[in-house]
C-alpha positions as a Markdown table, in Angstrom:
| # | Residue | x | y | z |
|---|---|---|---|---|
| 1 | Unk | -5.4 | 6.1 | 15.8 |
| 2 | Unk | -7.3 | 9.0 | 15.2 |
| 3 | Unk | -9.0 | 9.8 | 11.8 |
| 4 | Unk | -7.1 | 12.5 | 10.0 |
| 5 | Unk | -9.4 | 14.5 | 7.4 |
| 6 | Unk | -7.2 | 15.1 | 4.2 |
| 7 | Unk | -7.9 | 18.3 | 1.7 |
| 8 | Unk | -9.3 | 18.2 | -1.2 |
| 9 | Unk | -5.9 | 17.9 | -3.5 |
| 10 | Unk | -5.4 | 14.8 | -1.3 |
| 11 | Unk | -8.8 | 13.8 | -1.5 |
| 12 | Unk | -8.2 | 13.2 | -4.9 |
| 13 | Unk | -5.9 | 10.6 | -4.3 |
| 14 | Unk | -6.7 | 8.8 | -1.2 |
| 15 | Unk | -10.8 | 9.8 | -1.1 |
| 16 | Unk | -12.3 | 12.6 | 0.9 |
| 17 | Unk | -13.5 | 10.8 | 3.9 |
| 18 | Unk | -11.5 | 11.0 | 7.7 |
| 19 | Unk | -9.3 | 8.2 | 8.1 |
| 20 | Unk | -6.8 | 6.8 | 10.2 |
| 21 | Unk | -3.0 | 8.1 | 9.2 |
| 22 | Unk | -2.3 | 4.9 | 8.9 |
| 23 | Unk | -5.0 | 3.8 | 6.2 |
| 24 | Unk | -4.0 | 7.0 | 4.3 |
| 25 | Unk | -0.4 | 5.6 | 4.6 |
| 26 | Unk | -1.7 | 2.6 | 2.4 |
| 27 | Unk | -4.0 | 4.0 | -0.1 |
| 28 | Unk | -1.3 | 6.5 | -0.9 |
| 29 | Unk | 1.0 | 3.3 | -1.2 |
| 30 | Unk | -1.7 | 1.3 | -3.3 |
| 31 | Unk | -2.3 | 4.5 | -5.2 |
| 32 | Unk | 1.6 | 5.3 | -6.1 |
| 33 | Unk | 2.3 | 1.2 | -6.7 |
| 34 | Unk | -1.5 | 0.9 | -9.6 |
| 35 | Unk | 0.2 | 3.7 | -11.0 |
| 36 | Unk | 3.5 | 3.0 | -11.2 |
| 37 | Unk | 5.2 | 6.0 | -9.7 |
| 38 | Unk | 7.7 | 5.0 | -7.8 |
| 39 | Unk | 11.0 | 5.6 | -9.2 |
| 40 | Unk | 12.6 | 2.6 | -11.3 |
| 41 | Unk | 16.2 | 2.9 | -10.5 |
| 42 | Unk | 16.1 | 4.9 | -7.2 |
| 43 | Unk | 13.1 | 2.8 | -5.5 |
| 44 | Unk | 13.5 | 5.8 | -2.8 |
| 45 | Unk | 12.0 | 8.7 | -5.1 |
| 46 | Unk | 8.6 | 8.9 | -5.8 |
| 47 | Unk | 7.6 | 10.4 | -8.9 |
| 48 | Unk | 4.4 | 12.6 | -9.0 |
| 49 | Unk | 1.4 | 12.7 | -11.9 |
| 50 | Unk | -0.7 | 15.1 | -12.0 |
| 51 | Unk | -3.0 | 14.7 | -9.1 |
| 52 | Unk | 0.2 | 13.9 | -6.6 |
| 53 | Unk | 1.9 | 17.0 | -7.7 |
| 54 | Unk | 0.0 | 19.1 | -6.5 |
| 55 | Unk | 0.4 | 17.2 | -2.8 |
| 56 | Unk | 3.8 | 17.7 | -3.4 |
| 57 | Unk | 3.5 | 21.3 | -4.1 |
| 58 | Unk | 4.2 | 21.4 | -7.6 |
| 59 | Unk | 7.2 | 18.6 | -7.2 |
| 60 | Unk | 8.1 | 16.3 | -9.9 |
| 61 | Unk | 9.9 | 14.0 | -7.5 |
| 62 | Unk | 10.1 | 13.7 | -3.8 |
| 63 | Unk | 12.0 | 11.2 | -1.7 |
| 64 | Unk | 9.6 | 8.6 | 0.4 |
| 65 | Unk | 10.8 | 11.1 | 3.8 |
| 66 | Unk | 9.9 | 14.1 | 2.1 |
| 67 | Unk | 6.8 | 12.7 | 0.7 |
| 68 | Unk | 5.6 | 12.0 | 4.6 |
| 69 | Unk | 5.7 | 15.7 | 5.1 |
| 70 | Unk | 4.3 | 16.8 | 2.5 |
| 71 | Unk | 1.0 | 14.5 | 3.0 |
| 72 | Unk | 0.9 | 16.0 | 6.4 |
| 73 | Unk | 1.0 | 19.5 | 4.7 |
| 74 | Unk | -1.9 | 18.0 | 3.3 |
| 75 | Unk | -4.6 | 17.4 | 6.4 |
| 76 | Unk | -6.9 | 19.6 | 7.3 |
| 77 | Unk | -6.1 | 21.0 | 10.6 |
């Protein structure tokens, strides 16, 4: 796959070099699992700290579907 470059807000999670959408896919994953964010009773929802918020644009939760778009919001173009 091709390398995708993500911002700097994403950076912060997932590191600021290109990478393939599908590596981003599983730092984000090993990022949201070392931290514990993913919603206890509703394993769907994803629940943001600080640095993942402002991926989110400023959501406190997002569903794992909504979460994929918001990522992509995230890459520079």
């Amino acid at each position: 796959m091709k390398p995708v470059q993500p911002n700097e807000a994403l950076a912060a999670v997932v590191g600021s070099s290109p990478l393939p959408r599908t590596e981003l896919t599983k730092k984000l994953w090993a990022y949201i699992k070392k931290n514990a964010l993913q919603d206890k009773k509703v394993k769907t929802n994803i629940n943001a700290d600080d640095k993942l918020k402002v991926v989110f644009g400023g959501k406190k939760t997002v569903t794992m579907f909504e979460m994929t778009k918001l990522v992509s919001n995230n890459l520079v173009k």
